[in-house]
KEMARTI-829158 format. One record per residue (C-alpha): residue in one letter; x, y, z. Coordinates in steps of 0.1 Angstrom, whole numbers, plus 5000, padded with zeros to 4 digits. Each point is the difference from the previous one (the first is absolute). Layout:
aXYZ/...
//
This chain:
x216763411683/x497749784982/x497749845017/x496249814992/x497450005024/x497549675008/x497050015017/x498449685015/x497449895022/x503149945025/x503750075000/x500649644989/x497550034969/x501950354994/x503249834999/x499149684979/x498150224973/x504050224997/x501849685003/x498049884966/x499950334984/x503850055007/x501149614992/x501750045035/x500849815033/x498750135031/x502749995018/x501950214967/x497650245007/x499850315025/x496150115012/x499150305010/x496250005015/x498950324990/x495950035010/x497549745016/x496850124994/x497049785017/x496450104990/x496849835018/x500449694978/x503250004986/x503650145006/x502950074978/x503649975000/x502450244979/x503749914997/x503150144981/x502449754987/x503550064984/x502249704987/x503950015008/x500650124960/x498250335009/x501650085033/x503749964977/x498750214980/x498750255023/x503150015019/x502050014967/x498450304988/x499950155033/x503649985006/x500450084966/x498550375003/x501650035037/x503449984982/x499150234974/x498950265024/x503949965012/x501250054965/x501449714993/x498249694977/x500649665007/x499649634990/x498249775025/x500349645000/x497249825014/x501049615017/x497149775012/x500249755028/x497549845014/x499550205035/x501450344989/x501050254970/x503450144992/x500350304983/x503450094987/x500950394990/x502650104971/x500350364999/x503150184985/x500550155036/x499249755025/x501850175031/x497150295003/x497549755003/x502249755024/x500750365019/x502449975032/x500349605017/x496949944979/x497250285017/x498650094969/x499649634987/x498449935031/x497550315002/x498849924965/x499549625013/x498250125027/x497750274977/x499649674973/x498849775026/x497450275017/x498350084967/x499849624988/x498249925036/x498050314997/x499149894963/x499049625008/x498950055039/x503349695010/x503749945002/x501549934966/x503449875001/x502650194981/x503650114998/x501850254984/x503450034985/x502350284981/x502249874980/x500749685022/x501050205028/x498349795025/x501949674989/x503350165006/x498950165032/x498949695010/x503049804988/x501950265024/x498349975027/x500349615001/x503650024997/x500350245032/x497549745016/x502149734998/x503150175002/x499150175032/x498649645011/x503549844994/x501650295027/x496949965023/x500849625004/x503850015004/x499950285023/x496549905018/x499750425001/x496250154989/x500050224967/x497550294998/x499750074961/x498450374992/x496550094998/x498549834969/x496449994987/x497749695005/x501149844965/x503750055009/x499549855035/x498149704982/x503349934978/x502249975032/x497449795017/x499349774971/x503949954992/x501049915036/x497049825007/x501549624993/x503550115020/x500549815028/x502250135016/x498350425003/x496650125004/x498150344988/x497950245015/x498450334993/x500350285026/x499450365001/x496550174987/x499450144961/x501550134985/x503349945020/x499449645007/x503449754989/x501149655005/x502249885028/x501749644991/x501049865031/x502049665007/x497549715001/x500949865037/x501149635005/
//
């Protein structure tokens, strides 16, 4: 990844001396302290800064080669919001990388996120997508939410859904969250935990 490296009498001189060089915001900036060397008189701070653009472009390149090593080449698109980064993957055979109810999507998520943290020493908000597999997952899993809702309230009889991942679970809670009339709750321990929606009482 590339990264510069600051040095300052403190961490705060360190970090405004990269937020000029760079033409950056602090806050659009992630800091890694690297060495604080203190001497009789004086003492030193070393940091390691990336911007957001080179973490894209690290994880671009990164996926990129991980993909290649599969055999397959692919397209990535690259959307920006404010709080996270989407990255999108076209490949001409998306179902090796989705693998079976998503478990290869979600290992190389999981191997993305470790080697961004590892790289910048913090949490960098991301998401990944094949071929827009997550929308319609998503999309499918709001319709059993609320059609599963609809028999929960008539018949005022708990449903226990199957065991889903955290981001699953977070789709069923988020869609039935505003229903008045049936509440969700996770049960169970990973990686068999799963939502019951029960009837909200009276």
């Amino acid at each position: 990844m590339n990264k510069s490296k600051y040095t300052g009498k403190t961490r705060e001189d360190a970090i405004h001396q990269a937020t000029i060089a760079l033409q950056e915001l602090e806050k659009d900036l992630y800091i890694k302290e690297i060495e604080t060397k203190s001497g009789l008189f004086s003492k030193k701070v070393e940091i390691e800064v990336a911007t957001k653009e080179d973490i894209i472009e690290f994880i671009k390149e990164y996926l990129k080669n991980l993909i290649k090593n599969m055999g397959l080449t692919a397209n990535i698109e690259v959307k920006k919001r404010e709080d996270s980064v989407s990255f999108t993957i076209y490949t001409d055979n998306n179902a090796i990388l989705i693998g079976k109810n998503g478990k290869t999507l979600e290992a190389i998520t999981t191997i993305i996120k470790q080697v961004v943290q590892k790289e910048i020493g913090t949490y960098f908000n991301l998401n990944i997508d094949i071929g827009e597999y997550k929308i319609q997952q998503q999309k499918r899993i709001e319709s059993l939410a609320k059609r599963l809702a609809r028999e929960v309230a008539k018949t005022k009889i708990a449903a226990k859904l199957d065991a889903m991942n955290s981001y699953e679970r977070r789709i069923i809670h988020t869609t039935l969250a505003e229903n008045p009339k049936v509440i969700t709750e996770s049960e169970g321990e990973e990686p068999n935990r799963y939502v019951i929606i029960k009837p909200k009482e009276e």
